[in-house]
Each structure stands twice: as structure tokens, then as C-alpha cells.
N, CA, C and O of each residue as an XYZ file, in Angstrom:
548
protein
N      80.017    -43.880    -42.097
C      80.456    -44.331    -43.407
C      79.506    -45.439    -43.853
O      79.117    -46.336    -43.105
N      79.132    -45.289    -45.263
C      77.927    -46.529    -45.536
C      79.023    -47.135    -46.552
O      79.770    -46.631    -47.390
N      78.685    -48.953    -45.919
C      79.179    -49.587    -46.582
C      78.495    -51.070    -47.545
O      77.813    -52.019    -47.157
N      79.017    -50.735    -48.842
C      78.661    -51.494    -49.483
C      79.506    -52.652    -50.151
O      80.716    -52.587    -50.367
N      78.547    -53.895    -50.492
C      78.958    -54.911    -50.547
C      79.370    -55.680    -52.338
O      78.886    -55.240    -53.381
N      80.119    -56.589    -52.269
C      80.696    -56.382    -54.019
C      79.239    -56.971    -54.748
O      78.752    -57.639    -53.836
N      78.608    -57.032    -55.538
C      77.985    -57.749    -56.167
C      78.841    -58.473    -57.621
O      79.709    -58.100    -58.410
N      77.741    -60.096    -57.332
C      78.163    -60.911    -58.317
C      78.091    -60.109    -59.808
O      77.356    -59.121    -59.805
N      78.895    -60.485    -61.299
C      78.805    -59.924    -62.148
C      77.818    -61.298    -62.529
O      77.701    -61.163    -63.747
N      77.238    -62.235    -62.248
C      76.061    -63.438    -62.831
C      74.867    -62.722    -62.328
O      73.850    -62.878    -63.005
N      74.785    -62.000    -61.322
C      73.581    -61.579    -60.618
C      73.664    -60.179    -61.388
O      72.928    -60.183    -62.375
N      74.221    -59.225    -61.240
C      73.967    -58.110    -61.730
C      72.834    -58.051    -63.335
O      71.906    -57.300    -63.634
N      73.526    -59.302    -64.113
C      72.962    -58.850    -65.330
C      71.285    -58.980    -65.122
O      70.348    -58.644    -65.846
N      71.343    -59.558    -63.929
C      69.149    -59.414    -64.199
C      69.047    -58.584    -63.248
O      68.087    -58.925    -62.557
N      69.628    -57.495    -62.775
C      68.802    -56.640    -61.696
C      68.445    -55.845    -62.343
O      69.005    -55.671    -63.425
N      67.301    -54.989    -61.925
C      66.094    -54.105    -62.773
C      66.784    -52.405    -62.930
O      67.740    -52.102    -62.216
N      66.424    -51.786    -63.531
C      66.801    -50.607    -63.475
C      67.116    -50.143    -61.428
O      68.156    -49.959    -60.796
N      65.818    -50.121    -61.067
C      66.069    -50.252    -59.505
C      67.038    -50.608    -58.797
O      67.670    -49.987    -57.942
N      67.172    -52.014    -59.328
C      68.236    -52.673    -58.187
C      69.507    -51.854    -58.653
O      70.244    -51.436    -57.760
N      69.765    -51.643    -59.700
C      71.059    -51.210    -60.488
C      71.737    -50.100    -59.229
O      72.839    -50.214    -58.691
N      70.642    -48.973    -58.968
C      70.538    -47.713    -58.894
C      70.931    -47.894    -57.034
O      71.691    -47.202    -56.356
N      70.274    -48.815    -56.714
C      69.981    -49.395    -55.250
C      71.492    -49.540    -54.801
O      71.946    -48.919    -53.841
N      72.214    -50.393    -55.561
C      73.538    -51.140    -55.695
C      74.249    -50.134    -55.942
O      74.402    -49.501    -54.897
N      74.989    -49.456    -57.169
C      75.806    -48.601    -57.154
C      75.752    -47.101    -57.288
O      76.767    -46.410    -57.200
N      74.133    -46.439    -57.578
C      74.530    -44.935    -57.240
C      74.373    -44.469    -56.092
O      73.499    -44.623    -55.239
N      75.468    -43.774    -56.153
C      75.862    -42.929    -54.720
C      75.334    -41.180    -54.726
O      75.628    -40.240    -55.465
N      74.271    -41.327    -53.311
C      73.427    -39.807    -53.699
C      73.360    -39.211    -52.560
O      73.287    -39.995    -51.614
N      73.358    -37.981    -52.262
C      73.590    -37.103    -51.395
C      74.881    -37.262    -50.433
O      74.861    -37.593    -49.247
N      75.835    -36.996    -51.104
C      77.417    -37.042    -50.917
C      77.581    -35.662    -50.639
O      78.114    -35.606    -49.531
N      77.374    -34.405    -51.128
C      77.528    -33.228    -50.987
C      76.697    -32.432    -49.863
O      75.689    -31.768    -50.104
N      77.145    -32.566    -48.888
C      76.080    -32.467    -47.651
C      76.705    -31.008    -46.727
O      77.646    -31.262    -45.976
N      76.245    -29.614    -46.764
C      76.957    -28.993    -46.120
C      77.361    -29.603    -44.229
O      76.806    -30.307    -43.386
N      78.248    -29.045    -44.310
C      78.869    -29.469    -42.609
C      79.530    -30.882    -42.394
O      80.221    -31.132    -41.407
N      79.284    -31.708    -43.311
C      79.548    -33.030    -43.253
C      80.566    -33.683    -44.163
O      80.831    -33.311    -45.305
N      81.300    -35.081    -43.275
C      81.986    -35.224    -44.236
C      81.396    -36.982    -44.591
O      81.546    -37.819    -43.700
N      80.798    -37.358    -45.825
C      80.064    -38.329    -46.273
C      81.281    -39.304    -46.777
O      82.347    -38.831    -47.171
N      81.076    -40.404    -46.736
C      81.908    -41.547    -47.116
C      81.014    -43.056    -47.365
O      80.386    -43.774    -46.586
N      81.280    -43.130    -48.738
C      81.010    -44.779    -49.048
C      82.075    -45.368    -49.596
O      82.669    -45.079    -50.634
N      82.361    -46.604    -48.464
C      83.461    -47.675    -48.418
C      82.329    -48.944    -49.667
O      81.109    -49.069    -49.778
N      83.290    -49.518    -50.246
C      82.799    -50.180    -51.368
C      83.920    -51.345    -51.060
O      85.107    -51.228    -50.757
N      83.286    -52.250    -51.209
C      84.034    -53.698    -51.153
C      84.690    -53.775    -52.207
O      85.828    -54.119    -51.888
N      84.585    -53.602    -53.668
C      84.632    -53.521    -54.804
C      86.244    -52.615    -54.841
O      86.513    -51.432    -55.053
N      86.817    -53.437    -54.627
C      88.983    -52.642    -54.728
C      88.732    -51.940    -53.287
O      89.389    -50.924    -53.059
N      88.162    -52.235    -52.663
C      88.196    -51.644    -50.926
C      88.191    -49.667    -51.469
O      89.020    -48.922    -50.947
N      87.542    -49.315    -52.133
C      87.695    -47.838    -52.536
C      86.858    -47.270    -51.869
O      85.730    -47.757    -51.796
N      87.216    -45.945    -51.121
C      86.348    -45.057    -50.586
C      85.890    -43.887    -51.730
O      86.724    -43.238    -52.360
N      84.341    -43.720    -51.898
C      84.205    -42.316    -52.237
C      83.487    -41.235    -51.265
O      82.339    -41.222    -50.821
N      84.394    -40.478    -51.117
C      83.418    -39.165    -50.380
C      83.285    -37.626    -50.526
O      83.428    -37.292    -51.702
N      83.075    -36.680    -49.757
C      83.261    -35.835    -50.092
C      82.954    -35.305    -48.491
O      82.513    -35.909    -47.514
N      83.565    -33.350    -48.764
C      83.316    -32.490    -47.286
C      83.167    -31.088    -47.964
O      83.871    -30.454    -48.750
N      82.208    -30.903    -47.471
C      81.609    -29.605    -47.277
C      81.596    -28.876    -46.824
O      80.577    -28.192    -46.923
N      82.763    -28.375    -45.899
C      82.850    -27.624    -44.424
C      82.414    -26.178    -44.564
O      83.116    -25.310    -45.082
N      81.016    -25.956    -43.985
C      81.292    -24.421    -44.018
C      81.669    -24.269    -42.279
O      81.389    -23.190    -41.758
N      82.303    -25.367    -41.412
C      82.613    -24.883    -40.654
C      83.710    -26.174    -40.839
O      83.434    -27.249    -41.371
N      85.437    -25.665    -40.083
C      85.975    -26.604    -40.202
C      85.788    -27.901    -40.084
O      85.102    -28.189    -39.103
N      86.336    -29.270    -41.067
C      85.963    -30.955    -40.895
C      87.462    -31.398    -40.808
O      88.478    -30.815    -41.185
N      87.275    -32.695    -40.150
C      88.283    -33.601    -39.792
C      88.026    -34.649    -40.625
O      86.939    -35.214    -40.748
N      88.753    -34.829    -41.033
C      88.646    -36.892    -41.670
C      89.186    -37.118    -40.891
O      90.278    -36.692    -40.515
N      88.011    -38.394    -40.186
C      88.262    -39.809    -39.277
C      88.576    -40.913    -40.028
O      88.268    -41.041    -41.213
N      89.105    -41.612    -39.453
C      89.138    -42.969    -40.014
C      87.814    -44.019    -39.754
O      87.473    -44.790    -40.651
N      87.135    -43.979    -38.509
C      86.022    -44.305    -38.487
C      86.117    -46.128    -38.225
O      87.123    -46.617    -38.739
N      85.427    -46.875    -37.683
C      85.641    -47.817    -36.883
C      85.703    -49.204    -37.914
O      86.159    -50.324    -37.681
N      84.862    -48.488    -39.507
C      84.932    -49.574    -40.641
C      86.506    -49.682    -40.865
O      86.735    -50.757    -41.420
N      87.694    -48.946    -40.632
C      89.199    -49.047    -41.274
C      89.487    -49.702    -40.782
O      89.849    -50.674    -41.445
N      89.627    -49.856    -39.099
C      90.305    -50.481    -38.064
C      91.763    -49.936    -38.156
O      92.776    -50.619    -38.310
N      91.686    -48.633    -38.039
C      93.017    -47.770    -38.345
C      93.185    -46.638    -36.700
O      92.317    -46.538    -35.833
N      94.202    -46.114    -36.705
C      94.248    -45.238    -35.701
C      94.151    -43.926    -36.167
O      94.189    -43.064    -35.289
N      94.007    -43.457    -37.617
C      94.074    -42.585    -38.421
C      93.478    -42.596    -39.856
O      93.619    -43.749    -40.263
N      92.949    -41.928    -40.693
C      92.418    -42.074    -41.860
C      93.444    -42.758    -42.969
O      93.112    -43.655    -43.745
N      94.792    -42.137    -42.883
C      95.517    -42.497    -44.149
C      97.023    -43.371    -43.371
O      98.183    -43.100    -43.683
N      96.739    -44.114    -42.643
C      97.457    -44.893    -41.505
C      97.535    -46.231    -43.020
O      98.534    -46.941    -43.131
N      96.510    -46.331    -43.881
C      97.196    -47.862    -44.531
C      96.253    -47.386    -46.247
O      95.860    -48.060    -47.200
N      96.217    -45.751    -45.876
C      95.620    -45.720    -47.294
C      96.847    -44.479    -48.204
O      97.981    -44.125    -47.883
N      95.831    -44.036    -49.604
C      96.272    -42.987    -50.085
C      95.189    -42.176    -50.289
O      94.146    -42.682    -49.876
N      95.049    -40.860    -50.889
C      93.412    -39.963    -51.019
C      94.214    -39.149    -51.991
O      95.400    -38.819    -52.004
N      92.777    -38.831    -53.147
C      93.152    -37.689    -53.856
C      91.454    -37.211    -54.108
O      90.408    -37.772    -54.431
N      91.811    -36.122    -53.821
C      91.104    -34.864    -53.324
C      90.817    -33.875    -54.638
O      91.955    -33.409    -54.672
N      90.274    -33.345    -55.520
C      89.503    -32.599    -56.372
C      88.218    -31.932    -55.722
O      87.161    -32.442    -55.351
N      88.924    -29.851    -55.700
C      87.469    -29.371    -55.195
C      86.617    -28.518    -56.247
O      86.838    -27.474    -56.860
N      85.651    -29.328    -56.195
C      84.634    -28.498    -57.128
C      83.079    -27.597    -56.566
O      81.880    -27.649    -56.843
N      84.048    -26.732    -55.558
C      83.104    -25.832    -54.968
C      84.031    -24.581    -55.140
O      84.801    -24.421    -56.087
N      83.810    -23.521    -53.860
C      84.061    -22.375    -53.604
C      85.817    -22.865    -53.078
O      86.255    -24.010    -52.972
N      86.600    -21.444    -52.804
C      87.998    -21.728    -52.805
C      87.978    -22.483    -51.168
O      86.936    -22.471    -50.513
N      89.032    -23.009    -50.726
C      89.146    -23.819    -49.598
C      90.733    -24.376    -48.768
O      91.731    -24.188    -49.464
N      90.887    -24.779    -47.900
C      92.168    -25.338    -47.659
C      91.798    -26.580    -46.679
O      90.850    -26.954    -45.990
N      93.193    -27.022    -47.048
C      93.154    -28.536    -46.476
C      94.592    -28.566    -45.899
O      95.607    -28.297    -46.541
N      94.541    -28.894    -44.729
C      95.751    -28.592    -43.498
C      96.064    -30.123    -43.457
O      95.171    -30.950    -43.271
N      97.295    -30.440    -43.628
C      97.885    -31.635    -43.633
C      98.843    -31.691    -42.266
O      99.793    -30.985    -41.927
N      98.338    -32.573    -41.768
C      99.727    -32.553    -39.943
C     100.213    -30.866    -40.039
O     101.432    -30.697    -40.005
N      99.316    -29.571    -40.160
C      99.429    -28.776    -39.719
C     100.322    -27.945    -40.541
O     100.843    -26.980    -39.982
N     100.625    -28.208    -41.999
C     100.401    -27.517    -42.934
C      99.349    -27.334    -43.701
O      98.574    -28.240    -44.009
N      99.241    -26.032    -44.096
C      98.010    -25.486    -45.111
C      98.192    -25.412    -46.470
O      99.117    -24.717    -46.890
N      97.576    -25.922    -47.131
C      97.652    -25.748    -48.688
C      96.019    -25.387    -49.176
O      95.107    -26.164    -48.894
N      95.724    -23.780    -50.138
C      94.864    -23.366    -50.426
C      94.493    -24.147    -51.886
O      95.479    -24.546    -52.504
N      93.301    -24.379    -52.433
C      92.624    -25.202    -53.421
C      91.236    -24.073    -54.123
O      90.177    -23.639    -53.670
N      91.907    -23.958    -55.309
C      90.639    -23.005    -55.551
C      89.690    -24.266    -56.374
O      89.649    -25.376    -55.844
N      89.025    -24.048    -57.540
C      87.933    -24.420    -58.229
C      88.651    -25.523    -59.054
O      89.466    -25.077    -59.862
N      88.511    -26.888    -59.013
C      88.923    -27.587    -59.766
C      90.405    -27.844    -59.503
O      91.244    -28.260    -60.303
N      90.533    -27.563    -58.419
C      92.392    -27.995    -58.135
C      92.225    -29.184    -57.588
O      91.238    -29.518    -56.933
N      93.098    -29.805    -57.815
C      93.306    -31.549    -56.770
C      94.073    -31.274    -55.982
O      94.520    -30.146    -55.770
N      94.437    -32.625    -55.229
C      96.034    -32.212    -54.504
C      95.430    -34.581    -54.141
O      94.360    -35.178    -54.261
N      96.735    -34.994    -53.752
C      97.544    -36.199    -53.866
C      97.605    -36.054    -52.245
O      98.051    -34.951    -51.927
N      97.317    -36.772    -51.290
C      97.592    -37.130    -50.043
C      98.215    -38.477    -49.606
O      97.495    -39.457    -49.797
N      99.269    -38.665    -49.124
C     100.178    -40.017    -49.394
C      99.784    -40.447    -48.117
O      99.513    -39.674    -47.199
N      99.744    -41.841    -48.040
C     100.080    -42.830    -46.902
C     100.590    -42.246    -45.728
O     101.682    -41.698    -45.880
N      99.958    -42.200    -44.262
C     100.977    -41.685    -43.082
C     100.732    -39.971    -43.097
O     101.322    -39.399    -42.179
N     100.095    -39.258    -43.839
C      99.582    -38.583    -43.084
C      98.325    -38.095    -41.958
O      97.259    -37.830    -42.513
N      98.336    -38.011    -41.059
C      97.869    -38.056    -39.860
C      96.244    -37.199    -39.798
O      95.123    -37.702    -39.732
N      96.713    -35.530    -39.857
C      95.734    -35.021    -39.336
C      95.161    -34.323    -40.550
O      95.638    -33.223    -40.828
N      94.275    -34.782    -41.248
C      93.469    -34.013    -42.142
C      92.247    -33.164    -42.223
O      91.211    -33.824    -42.305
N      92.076    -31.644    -42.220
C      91.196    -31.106    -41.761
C      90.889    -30.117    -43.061
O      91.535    -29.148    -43.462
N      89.532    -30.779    -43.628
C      88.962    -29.231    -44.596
C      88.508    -28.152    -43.958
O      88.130    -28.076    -42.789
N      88.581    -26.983    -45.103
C      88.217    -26.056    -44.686
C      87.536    -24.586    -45.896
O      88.232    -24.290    -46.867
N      86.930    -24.247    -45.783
C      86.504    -22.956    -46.587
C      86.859    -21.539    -46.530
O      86.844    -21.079    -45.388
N      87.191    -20.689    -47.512
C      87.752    -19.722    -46.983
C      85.932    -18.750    -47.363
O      85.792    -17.529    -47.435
N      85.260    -19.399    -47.467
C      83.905    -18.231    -47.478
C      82.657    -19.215    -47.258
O      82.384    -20.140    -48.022
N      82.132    -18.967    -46.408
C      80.839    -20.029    -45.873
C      79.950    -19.892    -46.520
O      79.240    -20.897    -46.551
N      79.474    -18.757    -47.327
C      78.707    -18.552    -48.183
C      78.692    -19.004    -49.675
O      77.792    -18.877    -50.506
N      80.148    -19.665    -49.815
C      80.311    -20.538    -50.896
C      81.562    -21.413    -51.142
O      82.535    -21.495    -51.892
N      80.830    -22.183    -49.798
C      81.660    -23.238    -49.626
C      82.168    -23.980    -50.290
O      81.496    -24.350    -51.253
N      83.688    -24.618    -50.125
C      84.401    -25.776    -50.787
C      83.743    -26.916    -50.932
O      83.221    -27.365    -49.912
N      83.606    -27.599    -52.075
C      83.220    -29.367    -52.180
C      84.364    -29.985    -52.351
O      85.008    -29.671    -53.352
N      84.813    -30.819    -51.607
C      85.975    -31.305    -51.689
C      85.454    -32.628    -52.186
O      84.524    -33.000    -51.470
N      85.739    -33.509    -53.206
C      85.861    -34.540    -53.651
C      86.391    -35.411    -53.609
O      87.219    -35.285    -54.512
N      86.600    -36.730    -52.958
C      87.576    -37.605    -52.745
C      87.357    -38.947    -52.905
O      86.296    -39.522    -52.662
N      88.683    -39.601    -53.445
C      88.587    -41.072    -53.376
C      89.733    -41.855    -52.415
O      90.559    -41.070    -51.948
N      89.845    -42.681    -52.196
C      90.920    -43.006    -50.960
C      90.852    -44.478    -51.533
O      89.855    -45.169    -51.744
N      92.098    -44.745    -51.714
C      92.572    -46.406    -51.968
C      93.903    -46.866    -50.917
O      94.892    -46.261    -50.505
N      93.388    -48.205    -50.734
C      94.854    -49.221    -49.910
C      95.603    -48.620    -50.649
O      95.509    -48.272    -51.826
N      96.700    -48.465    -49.564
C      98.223    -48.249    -50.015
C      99.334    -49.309    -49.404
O      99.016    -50.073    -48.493
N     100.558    -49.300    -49.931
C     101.719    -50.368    -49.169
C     102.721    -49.738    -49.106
O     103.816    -50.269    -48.923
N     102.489    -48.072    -49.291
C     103.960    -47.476    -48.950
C     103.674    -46.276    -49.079
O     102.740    -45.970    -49.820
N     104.561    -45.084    -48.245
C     104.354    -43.968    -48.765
C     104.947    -43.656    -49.986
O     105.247    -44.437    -50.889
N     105.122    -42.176    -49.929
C     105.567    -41.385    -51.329
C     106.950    -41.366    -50.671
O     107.850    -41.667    -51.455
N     107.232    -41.159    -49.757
C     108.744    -41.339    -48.947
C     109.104    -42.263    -49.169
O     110.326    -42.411    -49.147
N     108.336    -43.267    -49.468
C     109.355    -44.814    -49.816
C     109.820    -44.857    -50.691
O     110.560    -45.819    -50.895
N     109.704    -44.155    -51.391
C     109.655    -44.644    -53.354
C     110.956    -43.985    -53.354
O     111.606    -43.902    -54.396
């Protein structure tokens, strides 16, 4: 997971086209086999994405300090590839072209997946702190 750091809004206004680009665009996110993640200091927001043409797991990864990916977050997921599924603690829910789906706080085992390798799912995601599930509410 690459992580980046908040920048001042006094400093930003003189950085060059470069630095701009250096600082906040995010490039080669769509990576077959992989699942890419940039943690941003900036509202603690993750953006990433997974490509699985062979099944992927979301980790939580050693930047959360979590025992699980969505152990203290939430994720919402938009795929803008080929059709796909995403197995939640071992339910399946299929996602064709442009479907989202809402992943709440406390679920455990998240695994993408493609239903054609030859035109694989892009799964799209953002992941924010959470303080409760959808069960709480």
C-alpha cells in the first residue's frame, strides 16, 4: 500500500505543475492480478482497485494496524470492467459493468473475483474510518 502524506494548503499554491501531479495523481491502479491501494493522510481515505484474473483477497496490510481490512473501516466498491463477484465472509454477490455494492464495518473475508479472465473485473474502491456497523444503526 503506498502511502501518502497531507500537504499544506500555504505550500500547495506554489508547487509546479510537477509537484501537483507528484502529490496527488494516482497512476497505475488498474494492475491485472493485483490488488493496488493508496492510503492518503488527507480524511485517512483509501483508494484502490483489483483486477483479479485470478482470485484476490483484501488484506488489511501492516499500514491499518488491523487484524482484518474492514475491522475499523467501511468500502464501496464500483466495477468498471468485465462481470465479477465479490464473496463477503463467504457469501457471493455477482457485479456486472458499473454496479457498486456498500461493504459495512466487520466484515472479515473479502475476496474478488472474475467470472472471465479474458475480460476481467476492475473493481474500484474507496474505504473510509468507520465507528459502527450497518447493524448498529
Amino acid at each position: 500500500m503506498e502511502l501518502r502524506t497531507a500537504a499544506s494548503p500555504k505550500d500547495v499554491k506554489h508547487y509546479t505543475t510537477k509537484e501537483l501531479r507528484e502529490e496527488f495523481l494516482i497512476q497505475s491502479l488498474f494492475e491485472k492480478d493485483e490488488v493496488k491501494m493508496v492510503y492518503s493522510h488527507i480524511d485517512r481515505i483509501i483508494i484502490g482497485a483489483a483486477v483479479p484474473v485470478n482470485p484476490l483477497i483484501l488484506k488489511a496490510g501492516e499500514e491499518l494496524r488491523a487484524k482484518y481490512f474492514l475491522e475499523r473501516r467501511e468500502l464501496g466498491v464500483i466495477n468498471i470492467g468485465g462481470k465479477g463477484t465479490i464473496t463477503l465472509d463467504g457469501q457471493k454477490y455477482s457485479l456486472d459493468y458499473k454496479d457498486g455494492m456498500y461493504i459495512g464495518m466487520g466484515t472479515k473475508d473479502i475476496e474478488f473475483a472474475s467470472e472471465d479472465e479474458n475480460n476481467p473485473a476492475k473493481f474500484y474502491f474507496n474505504s473510509a474510518p468507520a465507528i459502527r456497523s450497518i447493524q448498529q444503526f
